[in-house]
C-alpha positions in Angstrom: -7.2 3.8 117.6 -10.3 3.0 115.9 -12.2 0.0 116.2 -13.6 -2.1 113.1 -17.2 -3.0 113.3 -18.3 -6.6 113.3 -19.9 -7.1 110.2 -16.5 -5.9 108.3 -14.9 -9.0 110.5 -17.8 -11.3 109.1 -17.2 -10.0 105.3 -13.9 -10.3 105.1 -13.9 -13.9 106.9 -16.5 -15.0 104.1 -14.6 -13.6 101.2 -11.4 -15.4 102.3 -13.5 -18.6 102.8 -15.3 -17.6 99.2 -11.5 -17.7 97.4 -10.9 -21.5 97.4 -14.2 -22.0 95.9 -13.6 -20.2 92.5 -10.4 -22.6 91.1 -12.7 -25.3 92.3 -15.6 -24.2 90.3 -13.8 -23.3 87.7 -12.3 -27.0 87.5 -15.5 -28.5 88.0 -17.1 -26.6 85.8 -14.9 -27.9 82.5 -16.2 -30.3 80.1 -15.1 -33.4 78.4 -13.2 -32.7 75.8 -15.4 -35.2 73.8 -18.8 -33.5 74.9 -16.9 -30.1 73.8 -16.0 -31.5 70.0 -19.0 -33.0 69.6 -21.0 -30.7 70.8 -19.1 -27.9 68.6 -19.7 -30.0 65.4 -23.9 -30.4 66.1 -24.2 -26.8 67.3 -22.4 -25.3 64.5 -24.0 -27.6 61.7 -27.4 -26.5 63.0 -26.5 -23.4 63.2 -25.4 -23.3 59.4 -28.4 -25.5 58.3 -30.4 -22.8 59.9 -29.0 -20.5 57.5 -28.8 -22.1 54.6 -32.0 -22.8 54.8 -33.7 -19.3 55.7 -30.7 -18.4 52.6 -32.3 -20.6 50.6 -36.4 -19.6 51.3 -35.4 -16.4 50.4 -33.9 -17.5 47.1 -30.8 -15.8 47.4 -29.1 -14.9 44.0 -25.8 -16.3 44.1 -24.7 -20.0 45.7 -21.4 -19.2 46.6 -22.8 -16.0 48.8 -24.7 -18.6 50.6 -21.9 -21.1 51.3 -19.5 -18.4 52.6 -22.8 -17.2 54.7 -23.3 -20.7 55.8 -20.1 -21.9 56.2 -19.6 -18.6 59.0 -22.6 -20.1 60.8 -21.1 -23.0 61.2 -17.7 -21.6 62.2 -19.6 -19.3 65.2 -21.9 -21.9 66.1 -19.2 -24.0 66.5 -16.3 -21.9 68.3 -19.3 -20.9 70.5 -20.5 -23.9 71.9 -17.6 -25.1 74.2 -17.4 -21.3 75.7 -20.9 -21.8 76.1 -21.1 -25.1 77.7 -18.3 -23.7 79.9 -20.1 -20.9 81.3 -22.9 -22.2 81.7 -21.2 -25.0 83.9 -19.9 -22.7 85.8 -22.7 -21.0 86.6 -25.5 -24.0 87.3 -23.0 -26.0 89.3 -25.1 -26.6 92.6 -28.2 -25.6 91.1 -31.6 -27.0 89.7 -32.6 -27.8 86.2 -34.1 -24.4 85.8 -30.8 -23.1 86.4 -29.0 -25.2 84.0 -31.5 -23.9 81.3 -31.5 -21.0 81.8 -27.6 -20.9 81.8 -27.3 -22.1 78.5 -30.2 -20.8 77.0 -28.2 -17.3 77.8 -24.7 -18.4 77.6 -25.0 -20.1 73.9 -27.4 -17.2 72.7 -25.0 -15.0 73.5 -21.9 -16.8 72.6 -23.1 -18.1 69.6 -24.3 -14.7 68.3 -21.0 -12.9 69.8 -18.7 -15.2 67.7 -20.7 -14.9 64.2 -20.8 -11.7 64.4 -17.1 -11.6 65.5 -16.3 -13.8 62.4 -18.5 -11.6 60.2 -16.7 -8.4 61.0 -13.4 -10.0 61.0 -13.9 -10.7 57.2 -16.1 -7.5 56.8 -12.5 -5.8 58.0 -10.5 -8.0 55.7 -12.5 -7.5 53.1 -12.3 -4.0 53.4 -10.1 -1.3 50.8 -7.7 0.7 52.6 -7.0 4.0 52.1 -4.4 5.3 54.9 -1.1 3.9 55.6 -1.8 1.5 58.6 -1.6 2.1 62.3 -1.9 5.9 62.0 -4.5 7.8 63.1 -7.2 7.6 60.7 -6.5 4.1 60.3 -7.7 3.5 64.2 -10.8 5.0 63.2 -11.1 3.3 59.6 -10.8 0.2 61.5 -13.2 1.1 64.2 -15.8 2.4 61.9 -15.5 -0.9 59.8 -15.9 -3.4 62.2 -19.1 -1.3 64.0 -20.3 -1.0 60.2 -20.4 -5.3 60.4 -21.4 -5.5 63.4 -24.2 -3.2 63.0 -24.9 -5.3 59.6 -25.0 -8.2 61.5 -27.4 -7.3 64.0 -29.9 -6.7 61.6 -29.6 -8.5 59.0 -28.0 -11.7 60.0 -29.7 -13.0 63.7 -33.0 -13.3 61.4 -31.2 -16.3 60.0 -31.0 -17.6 63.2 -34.9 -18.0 62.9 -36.9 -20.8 63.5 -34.0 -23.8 63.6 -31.4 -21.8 65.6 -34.0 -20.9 68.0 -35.9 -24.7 68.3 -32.1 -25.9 68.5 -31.1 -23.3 71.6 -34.4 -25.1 72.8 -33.7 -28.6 72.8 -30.2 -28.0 73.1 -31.4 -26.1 76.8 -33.5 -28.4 77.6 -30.8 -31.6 76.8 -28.4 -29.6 79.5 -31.1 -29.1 81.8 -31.4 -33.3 82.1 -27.9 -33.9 81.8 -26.4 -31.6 84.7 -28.7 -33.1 87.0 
């Protein structure tokens, strides 16, 4: 018979204790449906004025380029917030205002970015010609290709429009959070 050292005993004592805490943070951790809506309409109409107007600086040729363009802003900016504000709950809960920043600084940078460029290869995809019959083969790869095509797009041409409103928004938008959760 072996024996089990101590410091197993002590690790599996603290990750039994550890499991109640996760549902609890979890719950603690959701927003107000309220702060979620209305922070989903701000964030995503700054998100598609910052945009429309680095769209518009640049003197972009057609208008209706730049509404769909905008209008996608404001769809990612806005499905992002409330997974933003969520994670970033989660994860500052019990901690300082640095924390809290710094949560969702990352958390609607990412989010935010993730989701546009999510919506962008969605309609990148949909927008697409087809040229196999679907779910064989080369369609896996035609659809693969497509969507890391717009996402590749996206990365370099569209988080410049992000630049300078997006970025002073994430700012005082971090900064609101910071004095908020505390």
């Amino acid at each position: 018979m072996t024996s089990v050292p101590a410091f197993q005993h002590d690790n599996a004592r603290q990750s039994r204790m550890a499991q109640p805490a996760a549902p609890r943070r979890a719950r603690l951790a959701l927003p107000s449906l309220r702060l979620s809506l209305a922070g989903a309409i701000g964030w995503g109409l700054a998100m598609g004025a910052s945009a429309l107007t680095d769209l518009l600086l640049a003197e972009w040729v057609t208008p209706a380029q730049i509404r769909e363009i905008s209008l996608m802003f404001v769809a990612g900016g806005a499905l992002a917030f409330p997974a933003a504000l969520y994670l970033a709950r989660f994860v500052s809960i019990g901690r300082g205002r640095e924390a809290a920043f710094a949560a969702l600084f990352v958390c609607l940078l990412a989010t935010t970015i993730a989701f546009t460029s999510g919506l962008h290869a969605l309609l990148y995809w949909l927008l697409a010609e087809r040229h196999t019959t679907v779910f064989s083969g080369f369609w896996f790869s035609e659809v693969f290709f497509t969507i890391a095509a717009a996402l590749y797009q996206f990365a370099v041409l569209g988080i410049r429009l992000y630049l300078p409103i997006g970025f002073v928004a994430l700012l005082l938008t971090s900064l609101w959070f910071a004095q908020v959760t505390r």
